[in-house]
N, C-alpha and C positions, 0 to 999 in steps of 0.2 A: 313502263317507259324506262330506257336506258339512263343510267343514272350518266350525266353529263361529265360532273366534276368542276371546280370553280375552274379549272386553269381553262379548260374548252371555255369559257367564257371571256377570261384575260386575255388570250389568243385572238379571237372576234372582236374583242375591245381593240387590239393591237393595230389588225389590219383595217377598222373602220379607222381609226384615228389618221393610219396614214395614209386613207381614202382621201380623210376632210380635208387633213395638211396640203394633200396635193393640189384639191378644189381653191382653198383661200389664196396657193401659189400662181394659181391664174388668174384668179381674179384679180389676184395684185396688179398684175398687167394690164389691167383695161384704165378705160378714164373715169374720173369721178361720177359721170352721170352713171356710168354701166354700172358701177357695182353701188350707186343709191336705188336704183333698180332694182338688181338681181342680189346683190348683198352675196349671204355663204349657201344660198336656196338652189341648191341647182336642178335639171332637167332630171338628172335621175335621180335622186332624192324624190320627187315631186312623182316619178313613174311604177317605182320602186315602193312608197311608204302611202305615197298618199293620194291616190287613185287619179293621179295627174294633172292635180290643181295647179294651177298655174300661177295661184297667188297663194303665199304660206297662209296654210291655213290656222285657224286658231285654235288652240289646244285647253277648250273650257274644262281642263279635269284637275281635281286636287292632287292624284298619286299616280302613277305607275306600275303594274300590276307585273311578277316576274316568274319564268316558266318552271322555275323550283327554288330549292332551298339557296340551291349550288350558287345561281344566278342572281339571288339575291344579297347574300355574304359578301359575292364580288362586289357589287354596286354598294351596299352601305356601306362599305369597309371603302368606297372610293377607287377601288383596282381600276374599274372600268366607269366610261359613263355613263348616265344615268338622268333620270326625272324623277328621281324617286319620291318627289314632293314638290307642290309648286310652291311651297313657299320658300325654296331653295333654289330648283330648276326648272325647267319647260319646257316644249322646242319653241314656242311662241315667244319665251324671253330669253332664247339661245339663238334665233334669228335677228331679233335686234339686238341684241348685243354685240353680233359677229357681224354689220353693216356698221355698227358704230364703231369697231376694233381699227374695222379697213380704214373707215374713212378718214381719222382720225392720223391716222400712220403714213397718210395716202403720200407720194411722192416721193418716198423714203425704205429704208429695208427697216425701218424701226420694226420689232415685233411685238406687235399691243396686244391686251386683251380685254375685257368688257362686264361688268358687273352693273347691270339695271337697279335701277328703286323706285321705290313708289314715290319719290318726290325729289326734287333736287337739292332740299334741304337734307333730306336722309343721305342723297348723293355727296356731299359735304361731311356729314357725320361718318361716310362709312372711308371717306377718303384721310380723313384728321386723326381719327380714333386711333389705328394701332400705331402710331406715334405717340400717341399720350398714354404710355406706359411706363410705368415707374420701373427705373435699373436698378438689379437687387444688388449690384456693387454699391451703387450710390442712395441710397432708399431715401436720403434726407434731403437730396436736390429740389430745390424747386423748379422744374421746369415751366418752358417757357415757349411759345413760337410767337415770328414776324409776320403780320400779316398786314395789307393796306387799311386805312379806314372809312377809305371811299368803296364803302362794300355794298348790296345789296340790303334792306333791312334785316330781313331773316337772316341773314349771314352776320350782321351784326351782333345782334341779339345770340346766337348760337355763340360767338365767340364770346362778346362780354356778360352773360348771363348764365349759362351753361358751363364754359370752359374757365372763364376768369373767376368770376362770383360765385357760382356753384362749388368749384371744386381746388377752385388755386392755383389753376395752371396759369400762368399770365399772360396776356396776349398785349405784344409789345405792337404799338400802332405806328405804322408811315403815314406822314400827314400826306408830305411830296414825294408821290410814290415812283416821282422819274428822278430823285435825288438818290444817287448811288451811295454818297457816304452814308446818308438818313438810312438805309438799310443796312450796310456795314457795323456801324455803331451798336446796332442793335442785337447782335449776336453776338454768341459767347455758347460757354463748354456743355450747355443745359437747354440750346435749343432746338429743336426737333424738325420745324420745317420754316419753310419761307413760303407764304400764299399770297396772289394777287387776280383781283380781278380782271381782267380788260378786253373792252374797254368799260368803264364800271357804272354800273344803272344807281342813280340815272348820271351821275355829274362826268360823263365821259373822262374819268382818270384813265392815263394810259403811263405804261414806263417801257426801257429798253431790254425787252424780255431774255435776249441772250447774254447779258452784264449780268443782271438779277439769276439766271442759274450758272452761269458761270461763280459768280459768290458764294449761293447753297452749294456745288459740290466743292468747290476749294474748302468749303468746315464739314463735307462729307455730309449733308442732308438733304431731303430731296426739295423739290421747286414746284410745290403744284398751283395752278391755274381754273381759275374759271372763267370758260370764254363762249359764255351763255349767248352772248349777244352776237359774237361774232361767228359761232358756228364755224365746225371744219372747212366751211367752203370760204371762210375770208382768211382762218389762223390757225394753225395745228402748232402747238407750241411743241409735244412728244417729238417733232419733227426737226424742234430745234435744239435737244434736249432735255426739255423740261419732263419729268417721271408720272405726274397725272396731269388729267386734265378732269375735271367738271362739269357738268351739263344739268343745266334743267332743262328737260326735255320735254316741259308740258309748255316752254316759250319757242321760239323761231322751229325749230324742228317737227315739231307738233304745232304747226300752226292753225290748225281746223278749232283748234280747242277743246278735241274730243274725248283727250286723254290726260293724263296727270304722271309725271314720270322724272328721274334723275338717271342719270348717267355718272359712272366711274372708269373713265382708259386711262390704264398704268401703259408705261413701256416695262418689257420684262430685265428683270435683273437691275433694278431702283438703285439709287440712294440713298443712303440714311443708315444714322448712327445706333439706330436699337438693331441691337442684338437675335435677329430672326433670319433664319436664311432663306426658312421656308416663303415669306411673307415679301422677301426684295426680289426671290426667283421669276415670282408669279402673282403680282401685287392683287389683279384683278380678280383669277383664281380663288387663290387665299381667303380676300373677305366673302366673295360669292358662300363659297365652300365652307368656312372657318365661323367668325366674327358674322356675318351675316344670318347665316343657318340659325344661332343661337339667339341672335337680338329681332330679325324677322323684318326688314325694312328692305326687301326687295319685291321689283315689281311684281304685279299682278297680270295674269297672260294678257286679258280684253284692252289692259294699258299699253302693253307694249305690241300691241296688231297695232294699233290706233295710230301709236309713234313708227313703227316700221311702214305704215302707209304715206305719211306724209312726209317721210325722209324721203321717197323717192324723187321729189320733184324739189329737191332743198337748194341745189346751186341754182337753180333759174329763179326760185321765189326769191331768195334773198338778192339777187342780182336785179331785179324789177322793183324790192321794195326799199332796196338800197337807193337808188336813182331818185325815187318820188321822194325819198324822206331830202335826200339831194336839193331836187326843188323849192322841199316845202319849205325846209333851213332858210336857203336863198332869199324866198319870200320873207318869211320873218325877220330877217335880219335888219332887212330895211324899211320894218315897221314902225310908224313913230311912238306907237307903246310896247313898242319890247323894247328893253334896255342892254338884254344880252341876249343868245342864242351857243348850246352848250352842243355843237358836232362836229366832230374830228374832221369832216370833212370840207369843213371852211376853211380857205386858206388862212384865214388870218385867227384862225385858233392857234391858239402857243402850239400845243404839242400836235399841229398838222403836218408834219415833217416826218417826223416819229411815227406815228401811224399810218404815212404814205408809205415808208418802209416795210411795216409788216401786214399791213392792211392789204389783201389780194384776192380778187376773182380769181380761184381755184380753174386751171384749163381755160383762160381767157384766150392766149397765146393759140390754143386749139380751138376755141369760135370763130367760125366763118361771118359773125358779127365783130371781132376784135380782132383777130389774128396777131395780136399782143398783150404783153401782161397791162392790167387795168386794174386802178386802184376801187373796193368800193369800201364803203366805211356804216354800212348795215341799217337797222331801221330804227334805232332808239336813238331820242335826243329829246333834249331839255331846253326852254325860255323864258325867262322873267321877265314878267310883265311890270310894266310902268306902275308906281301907284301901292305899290305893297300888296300884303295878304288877300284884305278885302279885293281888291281890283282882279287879283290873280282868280278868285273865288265866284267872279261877276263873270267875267271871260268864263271858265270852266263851267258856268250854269249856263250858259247859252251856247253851248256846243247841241247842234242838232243832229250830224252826222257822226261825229268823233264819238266814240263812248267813253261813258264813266266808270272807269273799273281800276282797279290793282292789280291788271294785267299786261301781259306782252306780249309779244311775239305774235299778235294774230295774224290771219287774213283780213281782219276789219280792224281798220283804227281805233286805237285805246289810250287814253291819258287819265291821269291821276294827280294829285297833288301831295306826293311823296311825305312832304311835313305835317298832314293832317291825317296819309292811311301809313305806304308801306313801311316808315321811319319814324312814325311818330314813337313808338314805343321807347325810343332810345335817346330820349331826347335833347334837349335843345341843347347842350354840350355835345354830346354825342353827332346831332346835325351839323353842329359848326364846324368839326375833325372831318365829315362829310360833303361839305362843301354843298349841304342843302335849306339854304334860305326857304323864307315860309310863301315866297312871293315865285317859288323855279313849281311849272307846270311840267310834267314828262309826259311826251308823247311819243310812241310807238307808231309807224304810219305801214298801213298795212297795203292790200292790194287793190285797192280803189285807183281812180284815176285820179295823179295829184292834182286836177285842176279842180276836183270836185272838194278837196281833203284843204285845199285852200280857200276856196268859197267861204267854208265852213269856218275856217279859223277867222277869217277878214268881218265874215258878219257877228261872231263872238267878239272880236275886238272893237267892234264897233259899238258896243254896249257902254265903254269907258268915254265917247261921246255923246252920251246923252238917249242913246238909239234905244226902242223898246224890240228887246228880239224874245219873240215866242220859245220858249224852251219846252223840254218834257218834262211832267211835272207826275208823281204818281197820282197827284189829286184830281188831277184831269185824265188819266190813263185809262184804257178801255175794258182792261179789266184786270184780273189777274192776282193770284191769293195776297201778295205782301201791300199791291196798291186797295185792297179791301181793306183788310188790317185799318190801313193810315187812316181810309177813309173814315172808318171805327172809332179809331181814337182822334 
């Protein structure tokens, strides 16, 4: 065989790349549904590679096998691309990644790019970390980022346990994360980024997202975002500015539950005051390729098919399970044992104004059901029950359809009681900077019929009058390894 030469390879890298370029330049052009569909997958890709599958198919292999020496120097030296490992690359985690770059961007000429993980906790780490680099001018700084502390548990706990306690970075907290000076104050010549949830699981904090990066780049750092809850199709902040965004992508996105996944969209050419050119050019790139390669916290192909399947129908899910959690709110509010009820979409929530702002049905204006822009405010929210802890604990045990889990984002309804699973860890100081009483239920409301997701809450609350309501109990359960166990002991 003729010997190739690396550049016959660089050359083929050349004109693929600006094959793809071209493909993602069209897709750009369509609407959200089209390309949560079709994503960067196209016809000939699919005719050409992979025997005309009409759905990406999945790429169950560890490595990438290359036709010589020549061809492979290119690819690990990075000249050209490559799978040269799936604990690096894919095409099964280069598929979703380039539906979540677009979608992400959508509306806008922002040019994003996409870096998967296997969780959206790692999705977090991989987006904080090369920030938290010590400057060899400065070596004795103590650095520091702002972040809100109405967070997610695991996002707490990564910040004050890992970052603050482990290693001394300090993580300066906003109580009131829509008070602008409370963020101003808090910066200075040793901070690295500003982070905020929203809207934030569970206590719906929300702030005015384009004041808050306006701030980070006026001190030159960037402004990243996690907008788990609301997903691109309610809020693209990269669109408004903001340099990442966040995703757990095993909540609303992956809502089947089939998969387990994080997400990282940089816009290119970032923000920020460390010293890397490479890493602000190509934020997403960088860690995939860079920082990632060597610490190994991105996804796994079978995760990211799982997620690139159920992106496809993500504006319409969140559009129908927005409306019912809509309802169910309504309902609770004017229950005589709920005393609060925590969703942006009550009018008479403080920050419903605020959020009616940025809060949007992605191509509402284009449904032949709307034909204008339509506010929706997603499927998580929160209520306190009358009565304290116990009461809150009586209700939550006679949930018959609602499930009991420390989850989100499903197609089936899930609640939890945040101060006893996902935030107990960080406690009860910790809780109170969180705004989660022992007595606030989160409920997630998935794709059931809200009238049935109601039923379900009215006869649980009905337990606080005296009512004997049947619940699941493993003890009574029909079978099943862990209800053996209990039975056991």
């Amino acid at each position: 065989m003729a010997k190739r030469g690396v550049e016959h390879y660089t050359n083929a890298a050349k004109r693929a790349m600006q094959w793809h370029a071209e493909n993602i330049k069209r897709m750009k052009q369509c609407r959200f549904d089209t390309i949560s569909v079709h994503g960067v997958y196209s016809m000939q890709e699919a005719l050409d590679f992979n025997q005309g599958s009409i759905i990406e198919p999945i790429y169950m292999s560890t490595s990438q096998a290359y036709r010589d020496s020549d061809e492979m120097e290119a690819a690990l030296g990075y000249q050209i691309p490559t799978w040269c490992y799936s604990r690096i690359a894919n095409p099964s985690m280069y598929y979703l990644e380039g539906v979540l770059a677009l979608l992400e961007g959508y509306g806008s000429d922002v040019e994003t790019t996409c870096c998967a993980t296997s969780s959206g906790m790692g999705a977090i780490q991989s987006a904080v970390e090369p920030f938290l680099v010590v400057d060899p001018k400065k070596p004795d700084a103590k650095l520091n980022f702002v972040a809100t502390s109405q967070v997610y548990g695991g996002t707490f706990q990564q910040f004050a346990e890992r970052k603050d306690k482990d290693r001394n970075i300090e993580w300066r907290k906003i109580v009131n994360s829509n008070d602008m000076d409370e963020w101003a104050s808090k910066i200075d010549e040793n901070t690295r980024f500003l982070y905020g949830e929203m809207p934030s699981n569970p206590g719906q904090a929300f702030f005015d997202l384009q004041t808050v990066i306006a701030l980070a780049h006026e001190h030159g750092i960037p402004m990243i975002v996690d907008t788990t809850v609301a997903t691109p199709a309610l809020l693209r902040p990269l669109t408004m500015g903001a340099d990442i965004v966040v995703q757990s992508i095993s909540k609303t996105i992956t809502s089947s539950g089939f998969g387990i996944g994080g997400a990282v969209i940089a816009r290119k050419n970032l923000t920020s005051n460390v010293d890397n050119d490479e890493m602000k050019a190509d934020f997403g790139a960088y860690i995939k390729l860079l920082p990632n390669r060597d610490n190994g916290p991105n996804i796994s192909p079978f995760n990211a098919v799982m997620a690139l399947n159920d992106t496809r129908t993500l504006r319409n899910k969140v559009d129908q399970f927005s409306m019912s959690t809509m309802k169910v709110a309504e309902f609770l509010e004017q229950h005589k044992h709920i005393e609060q009820v925590d969703y942006l979409g009550l009018e008479n929530h403080e920050l419903h104004e605020l959020a009616k702002k940025y809060l949007l049905l992605v191509d509402a204006e284009h449904d032949d059901r709307y034909g204008e822009q339509v506010n929706r405010y997603g499927h998580l929210m929160s209520f306190h029950v009358k009565g304290g802890a116990q009461a809150a604990r009586d209700v939550f045990d006679a949930f018959r359809m609602i499930w009991r889990a420390t989850d989100l984002g499903r197609v089936k309804s899930v609640a939890t009681i945040p101060a006893i699973s996902t935030h107990s860890q960080q406690g009860e100081e910790g809780r109170k900077l969180a705004s989660i009483p022992d007595n606030l239920v989160r409920l997630c409301v998935g794709g059931e019929h809200p009238d049935d997701i109601i039923d379900d809450l009215d006869r649980a609350l009905s337990v606080l009058d005296g009512k004997k309501v049947p619940f699941t109990s493993p003890e009574y359960s029909a079978g099943g390894a862990s209800s053996a166990t209990l039975k056991e002991e």
